[in-house]
C-alpha positions in Angstrom: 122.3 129.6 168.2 122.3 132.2 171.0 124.9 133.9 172.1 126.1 134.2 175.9 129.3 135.7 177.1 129.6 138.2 179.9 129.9 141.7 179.7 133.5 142.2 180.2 134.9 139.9 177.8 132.5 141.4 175.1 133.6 144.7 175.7 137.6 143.0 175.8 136.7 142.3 172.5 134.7 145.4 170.9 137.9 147.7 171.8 140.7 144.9 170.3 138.2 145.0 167.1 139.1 148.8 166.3 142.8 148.7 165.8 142.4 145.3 164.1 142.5 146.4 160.4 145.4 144.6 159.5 147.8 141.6 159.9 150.1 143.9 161.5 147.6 145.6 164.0 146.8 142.4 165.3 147.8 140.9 168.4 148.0 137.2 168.4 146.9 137.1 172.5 143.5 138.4 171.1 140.3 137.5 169.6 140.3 138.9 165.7 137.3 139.7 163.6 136.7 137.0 161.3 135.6 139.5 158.4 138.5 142.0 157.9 141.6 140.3 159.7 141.6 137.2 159.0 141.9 137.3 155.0 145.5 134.9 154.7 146.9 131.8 155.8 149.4 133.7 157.9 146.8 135.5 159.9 144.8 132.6 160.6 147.9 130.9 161.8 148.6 134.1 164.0 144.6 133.8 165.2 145.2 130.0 165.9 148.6 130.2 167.8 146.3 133.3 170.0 143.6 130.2 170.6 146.8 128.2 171.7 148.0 131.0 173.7 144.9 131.6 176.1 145.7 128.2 177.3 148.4 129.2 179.6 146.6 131.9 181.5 146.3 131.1 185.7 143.1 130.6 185.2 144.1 127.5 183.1 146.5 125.6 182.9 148.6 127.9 183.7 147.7 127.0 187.6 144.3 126.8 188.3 143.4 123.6 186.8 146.4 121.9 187.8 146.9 122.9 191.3 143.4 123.8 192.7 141.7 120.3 191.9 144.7 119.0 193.7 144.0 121.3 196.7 140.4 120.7 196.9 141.1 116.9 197.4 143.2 114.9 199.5 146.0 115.4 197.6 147.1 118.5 199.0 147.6 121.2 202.1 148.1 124.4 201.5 150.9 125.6 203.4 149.8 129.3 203.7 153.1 130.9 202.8 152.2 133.5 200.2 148.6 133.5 201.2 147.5 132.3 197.7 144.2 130.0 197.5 144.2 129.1 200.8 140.7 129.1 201.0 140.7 126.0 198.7 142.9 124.1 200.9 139.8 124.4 203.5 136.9 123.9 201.2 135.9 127.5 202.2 132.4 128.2 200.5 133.0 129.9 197.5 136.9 129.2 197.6 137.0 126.9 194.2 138.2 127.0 190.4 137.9 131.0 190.1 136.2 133.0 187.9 139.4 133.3 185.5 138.8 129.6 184.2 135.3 130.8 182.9 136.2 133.9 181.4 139.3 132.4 179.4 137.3 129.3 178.8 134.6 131.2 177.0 137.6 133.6 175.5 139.0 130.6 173.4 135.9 129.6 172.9 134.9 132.7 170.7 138.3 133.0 169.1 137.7 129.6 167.9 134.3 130.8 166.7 135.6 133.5 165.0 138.4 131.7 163.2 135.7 129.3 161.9 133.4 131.5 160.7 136.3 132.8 158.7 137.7 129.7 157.4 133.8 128.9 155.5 134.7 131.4 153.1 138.1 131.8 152.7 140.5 130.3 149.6 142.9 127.9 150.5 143.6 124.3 150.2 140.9 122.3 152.0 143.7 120.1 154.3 144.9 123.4 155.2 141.8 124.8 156.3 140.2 121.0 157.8 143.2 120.9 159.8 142.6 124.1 161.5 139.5 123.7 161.9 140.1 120.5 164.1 142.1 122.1 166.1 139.9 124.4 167.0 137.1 121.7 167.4 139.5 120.0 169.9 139.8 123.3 171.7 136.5 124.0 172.4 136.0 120.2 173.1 139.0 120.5 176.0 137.7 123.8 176.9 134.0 123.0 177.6 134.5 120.0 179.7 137.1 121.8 181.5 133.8 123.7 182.6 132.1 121.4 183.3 133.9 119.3 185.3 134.3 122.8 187.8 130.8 124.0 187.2 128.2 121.3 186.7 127.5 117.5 187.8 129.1 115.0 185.7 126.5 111.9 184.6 128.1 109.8 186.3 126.7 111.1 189.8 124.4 114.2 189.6 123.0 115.4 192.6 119.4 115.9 191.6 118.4 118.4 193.7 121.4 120.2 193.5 121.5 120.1 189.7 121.0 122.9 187.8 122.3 122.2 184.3 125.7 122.7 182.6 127.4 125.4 181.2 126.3 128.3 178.3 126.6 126.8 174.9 128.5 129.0 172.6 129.1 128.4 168.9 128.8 131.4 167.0 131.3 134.1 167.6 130.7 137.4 169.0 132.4 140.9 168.3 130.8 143.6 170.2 127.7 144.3 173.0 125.3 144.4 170.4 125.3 140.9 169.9 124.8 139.4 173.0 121.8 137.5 173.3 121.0 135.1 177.2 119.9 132.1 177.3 119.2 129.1 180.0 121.8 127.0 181.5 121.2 123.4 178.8 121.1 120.2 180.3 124.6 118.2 181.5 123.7 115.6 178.8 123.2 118.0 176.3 126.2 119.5 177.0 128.4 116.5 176.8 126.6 115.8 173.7 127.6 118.8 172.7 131.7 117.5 173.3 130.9 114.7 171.9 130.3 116.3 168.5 132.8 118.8 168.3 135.0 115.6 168.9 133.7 113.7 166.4 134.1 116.6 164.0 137.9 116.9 165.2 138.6 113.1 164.7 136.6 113.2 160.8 139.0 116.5 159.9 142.4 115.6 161.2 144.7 113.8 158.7 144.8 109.9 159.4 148.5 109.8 159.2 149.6 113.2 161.0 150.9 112.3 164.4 152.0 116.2 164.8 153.7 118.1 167.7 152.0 117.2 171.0 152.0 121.5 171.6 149.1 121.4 169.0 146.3 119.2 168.7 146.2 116.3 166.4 144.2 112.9 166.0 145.7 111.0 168.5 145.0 114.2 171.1 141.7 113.9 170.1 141.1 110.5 170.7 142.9 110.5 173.8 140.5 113.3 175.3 137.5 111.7 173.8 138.3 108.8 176.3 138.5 110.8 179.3 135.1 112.6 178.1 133.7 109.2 177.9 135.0 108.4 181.4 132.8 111.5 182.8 130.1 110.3 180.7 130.2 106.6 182.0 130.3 105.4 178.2 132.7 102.5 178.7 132.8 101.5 175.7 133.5 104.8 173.9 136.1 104.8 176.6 138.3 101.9 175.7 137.4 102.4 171.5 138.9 105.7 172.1 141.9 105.2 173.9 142.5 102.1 171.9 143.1 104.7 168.8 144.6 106.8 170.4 147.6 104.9 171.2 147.4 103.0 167.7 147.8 106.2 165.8 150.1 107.8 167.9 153.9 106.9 168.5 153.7 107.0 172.2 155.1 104.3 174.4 155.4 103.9 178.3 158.8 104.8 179.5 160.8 101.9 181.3 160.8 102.0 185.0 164.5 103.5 184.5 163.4 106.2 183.2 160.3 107.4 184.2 161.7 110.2 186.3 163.2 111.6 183.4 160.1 112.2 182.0 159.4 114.9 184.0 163.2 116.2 183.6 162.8 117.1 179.5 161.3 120.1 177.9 158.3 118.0 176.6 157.1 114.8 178.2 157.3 112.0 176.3 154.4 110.3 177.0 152.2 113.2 176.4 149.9 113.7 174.0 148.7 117.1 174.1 150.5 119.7 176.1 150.5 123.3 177.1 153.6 124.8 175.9 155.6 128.0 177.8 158.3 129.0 175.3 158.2 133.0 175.4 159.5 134.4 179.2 159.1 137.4 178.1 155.7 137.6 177.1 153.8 134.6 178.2 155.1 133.0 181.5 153.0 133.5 184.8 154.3 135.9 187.7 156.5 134.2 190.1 154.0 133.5 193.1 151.8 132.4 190.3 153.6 129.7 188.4 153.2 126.2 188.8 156.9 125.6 190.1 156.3 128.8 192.8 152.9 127.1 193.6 154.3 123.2 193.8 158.3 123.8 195.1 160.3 126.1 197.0 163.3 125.0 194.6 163.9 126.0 191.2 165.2 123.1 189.8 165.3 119.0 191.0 169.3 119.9 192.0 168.8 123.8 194.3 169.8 123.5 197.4 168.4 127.4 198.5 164.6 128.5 198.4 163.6 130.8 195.9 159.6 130.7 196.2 156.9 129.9 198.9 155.7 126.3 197.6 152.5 126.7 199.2 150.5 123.4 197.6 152.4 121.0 199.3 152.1 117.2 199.2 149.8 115.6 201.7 151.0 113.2 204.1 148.6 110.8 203.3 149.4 110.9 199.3 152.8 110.3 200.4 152.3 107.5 202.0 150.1 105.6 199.4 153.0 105.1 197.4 154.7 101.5 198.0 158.5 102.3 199.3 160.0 101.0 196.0 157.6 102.9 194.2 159.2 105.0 191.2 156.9 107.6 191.3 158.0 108.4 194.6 161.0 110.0 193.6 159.6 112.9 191.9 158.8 114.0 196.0 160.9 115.3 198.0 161.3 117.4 201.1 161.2 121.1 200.4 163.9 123.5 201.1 163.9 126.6 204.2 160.0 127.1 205.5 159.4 123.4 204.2 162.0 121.6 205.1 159.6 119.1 206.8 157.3 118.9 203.7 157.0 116.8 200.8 156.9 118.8 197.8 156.2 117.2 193.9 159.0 118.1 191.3 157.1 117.8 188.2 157.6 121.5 186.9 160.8 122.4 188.2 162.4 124.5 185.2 162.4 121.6 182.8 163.0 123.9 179.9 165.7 125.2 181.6 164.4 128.8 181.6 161.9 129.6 185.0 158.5 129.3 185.5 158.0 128.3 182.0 157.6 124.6 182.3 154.9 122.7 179.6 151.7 121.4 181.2 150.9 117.9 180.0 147.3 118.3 180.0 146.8 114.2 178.3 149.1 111.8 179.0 149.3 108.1 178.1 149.0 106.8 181.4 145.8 108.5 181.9 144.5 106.6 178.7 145.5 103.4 180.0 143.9 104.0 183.1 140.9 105.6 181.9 140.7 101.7 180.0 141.4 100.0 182.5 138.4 101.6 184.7 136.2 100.9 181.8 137.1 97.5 182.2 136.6 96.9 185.5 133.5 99.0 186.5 131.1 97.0 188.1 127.5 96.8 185.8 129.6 98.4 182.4 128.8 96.9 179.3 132.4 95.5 178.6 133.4 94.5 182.1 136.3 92.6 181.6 138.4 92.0 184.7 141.2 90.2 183.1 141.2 93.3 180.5 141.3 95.8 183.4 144.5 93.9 185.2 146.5 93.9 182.4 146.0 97.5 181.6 146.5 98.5 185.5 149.6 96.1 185.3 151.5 98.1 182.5 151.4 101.1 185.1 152.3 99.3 188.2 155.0 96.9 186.6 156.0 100.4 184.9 156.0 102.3 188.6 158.6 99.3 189.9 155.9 97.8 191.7 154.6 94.1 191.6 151.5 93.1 189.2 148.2 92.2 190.8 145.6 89.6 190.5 142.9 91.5 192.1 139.2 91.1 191.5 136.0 92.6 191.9 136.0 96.0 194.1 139.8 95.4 195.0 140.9 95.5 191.7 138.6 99.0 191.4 139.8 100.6 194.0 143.5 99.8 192.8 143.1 101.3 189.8 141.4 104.3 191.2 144.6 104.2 193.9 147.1 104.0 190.9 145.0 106.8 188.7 145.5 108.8 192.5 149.0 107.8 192.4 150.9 108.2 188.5 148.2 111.4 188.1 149.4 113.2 191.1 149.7 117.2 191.2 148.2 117.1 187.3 144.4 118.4 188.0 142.5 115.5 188.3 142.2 114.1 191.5 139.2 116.5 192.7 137.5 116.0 189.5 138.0 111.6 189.8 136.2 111.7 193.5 133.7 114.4 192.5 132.6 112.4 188.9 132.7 108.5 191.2 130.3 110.6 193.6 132.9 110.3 196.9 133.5 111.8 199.9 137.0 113.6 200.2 138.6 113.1 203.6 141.0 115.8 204.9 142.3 117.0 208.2 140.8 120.1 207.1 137.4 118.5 207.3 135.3 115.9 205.3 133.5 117.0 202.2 130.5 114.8 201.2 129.4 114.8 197.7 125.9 116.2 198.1 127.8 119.3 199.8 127.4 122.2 197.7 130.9 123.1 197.9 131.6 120.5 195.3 130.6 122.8 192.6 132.2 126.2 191.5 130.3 129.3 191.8 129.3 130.6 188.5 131.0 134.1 188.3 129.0 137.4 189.6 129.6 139.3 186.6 128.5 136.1 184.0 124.9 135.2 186.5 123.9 138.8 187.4 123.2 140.4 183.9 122.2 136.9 182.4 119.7 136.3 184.8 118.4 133.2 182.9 121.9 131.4 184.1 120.9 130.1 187.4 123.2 130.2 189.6 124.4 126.7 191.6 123.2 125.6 194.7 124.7 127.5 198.0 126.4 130.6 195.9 
């Protein structure tokens, strides 16, 4: 398999390889060569956590790929206090998911490399070492559709003339310059094939009766992510067999109506499956301005009463106003403090963990699951259109939300669960990605953004398309 990364991160790498002679030189953050460091259970643990780690950079989900899809969309406004990604609040060419998403991207992707190449060899109980592995096969599975979804079409609705392929396959790992070797951009289906099968090898390694720590991957993760995959890939089926296991082998359970609120008031969300933890201030939560509570709130917690940051993604009227009166959901907005007193700001990461800027990301929850079944369900031409199915999946959120069940049919019943997906998913990263993957328009004061536009699609960085020059860059860029 070629290898593709860009210059910088290779060179990153080369100099962390030096100093990386022992368990002791090496630092966790960073990728570690799979021949020399990582020769014990306790480094590859170390190497694995670092995987882990690169997950909370800004680039991720650290911000980026919570609160720019939200900005891109109707979701969002972008108040322009602090002057951060305004130009994604306006659709401004080449204002999009930045260029830190694909260098950390392909950074976990190579640590995950590495630490596979290491674990063929090395002694140790095979559980310890499939479980690992799957882990790390859930990683890169998360990490390339992450990339996908900003830099390519999804199959669902490709713009032919716009498309030109998905993103780099990578899946040997790479230590210094000398390796590099370009290649073309492969084919969107060959890349979602490519998820596909680093799923299936997560779902084959995990133990069948591990439910784990939602921080770190684990079967029911897996499946749970396989059905969103699915979802992008328009494989209905796979989409409801998925999430079907995924709530059978996990212990997760819809909150009552009561307290759904709380949900997003406790270190770890309940109804999460796999989440981003922040538990080290010190050495791993974002700057201030940066932070998903600095980015979403002007308040530190649900209770301040003063303003202690710009809270510059804002809530869009309209969004506001799509939620029914009685609606529980509703009461995680609320109008901001000082410089947005007349705004509505979301309180979903507002110092849960009781320590600043540190708040988990809930990057698969069960609601999503549900939803992505009950769209399965209901699609109009799928192979296991079921309305009846779809209703009583959209039901358990709505009932759940405080709101009345529906007996909606045909596109009504669509478009409600598509409003409810808009609605419980709020200010998580996914509403750009929903409209961009059902090929729709986005309407915004700002202005209207029609699929075809080129705009819909990230950039691919400078530094990644100039000395590759086989990566073709998207339309427009």
């Amino acid at each position: 398999m070629k290898k593709i990364l860009n210059i910088l991160l290779i060179v990153g790498i080369s100099s962390t390889m030096t100093a990386c002679n022992k368990l002791l030189d090496v630092d966790p953050t960073q990728s570690i060569d799979s021949n020399t460091a990582l020769e014990s259970e306790e480094a590859i643990n170390a190497a694995l956590h670092g995987v882990y780690s690169r997950l909370r950079e800004v680039g991720l989900y650290g911000r980026d790929l919570i609160a720019i899809p939200e900005l891109l969309s109707d979701n969002a406004v972008n108040t322009g206090a602090g002057n951060r990604l305004v130009g994604q609040g306006i659709n401004q060419a080449g204002a999009h998911i930045q260029s830190g998403t694909w260098q950390y991207a392909y950074y976990i992707n190579n640590q995950a490399n590495l630490i596979l190449e290491a674990l063929q060899d090395f002694e140790a109980d095979q559980a310890y070492k499939d479980n690992i592995a799957a882990q790390l096969y859930f990683l890169r599975a998360l990490v390339y559709h992450d990339l996908m979804k900003a830099y390519a079409y999804d199959p669902t609705a490709i713009v032919e003339p716009n498309d030109r392929g998905g993103v780099p396959i990578i899946n040997t790992g790479v230590l210094n310059t000398e390796q590099i070797e370009y290649t073309s951009r492969p084919t969107v289906v060959e890349v979602y094939d490519f998820i596909y099968s680093q799923l299936d090898q997560a779902i084959a390694l995990f133990p069948g009766n591990a439910i784990g720590d939602q921080i770190f991957a684990s079967l029911p993760a897996a499946h749970a992510l396989y059905s969103r995959v699915a979802l992008y890939r328009g494989d209905m089926a796979k989409v409801i067999s998925e999430g079907e296991l995924a709530i059978s082998t996990s212990n997760l359970r819809l909150a009552d109506t009561e307290q759904f609120v709380n949900t997003w008031r406790t270190a770890k969300n309940p109804e999460s499956f796999f989440e981003v933890a922040f538990v080290q201030p010190a050495d791993h939560s974002n700057a201030t301005n940066e932070s998903l509570r600095s980015s979403f709130t002007t308040r530190m917690t649900a209770e301040s009463n003063t303003a202690v940051s710009h809270g510059n993604v804002v809530v869009s009227d309209e969004l506001y106003a799509a939620y029914e009166e009685n609606d529980v959901r509703r009461e995680l907005i609320m109008r901001g403090l000082s410089g947005n007193s007349s705004r509505w700001e979301i309180t979903k990461f507002v110092s849960r963990s009781e320590v600043n800027n540190i708040d988990n990301v809930p990057v698969i929850r069960l609601p999503e699951v549900i939803l992505n079944m009950a769209e399965a369900y209901a699609t109009p031409g799928s192979t296991v259109l079921n309305e009846q199915a779809a209703r009583e999946q959209l039901n358990l959120i709505r009932e759940r939300a405080g709101i009345d069940a529906t007996n909606a049919d045909g596109q009504a019943l669509f478009d409600d669960i598509i409003l409810q997906r808009r609605l419980e998913l709020a200010f998580e990263g996914h509403r750009f990605f929903d409209l961009k993957r059902l090929g729709r328009d986005i309407f915004k004061e700002s202005g209207n953004i029609q699929h075809t536009d080129f705009r819909i699609l990230a950039n691919i960085p400078v530094r990644e398309a100039v000395p590759n020059t086989q990566v073709e860059q998207n339309v427009g860029y």
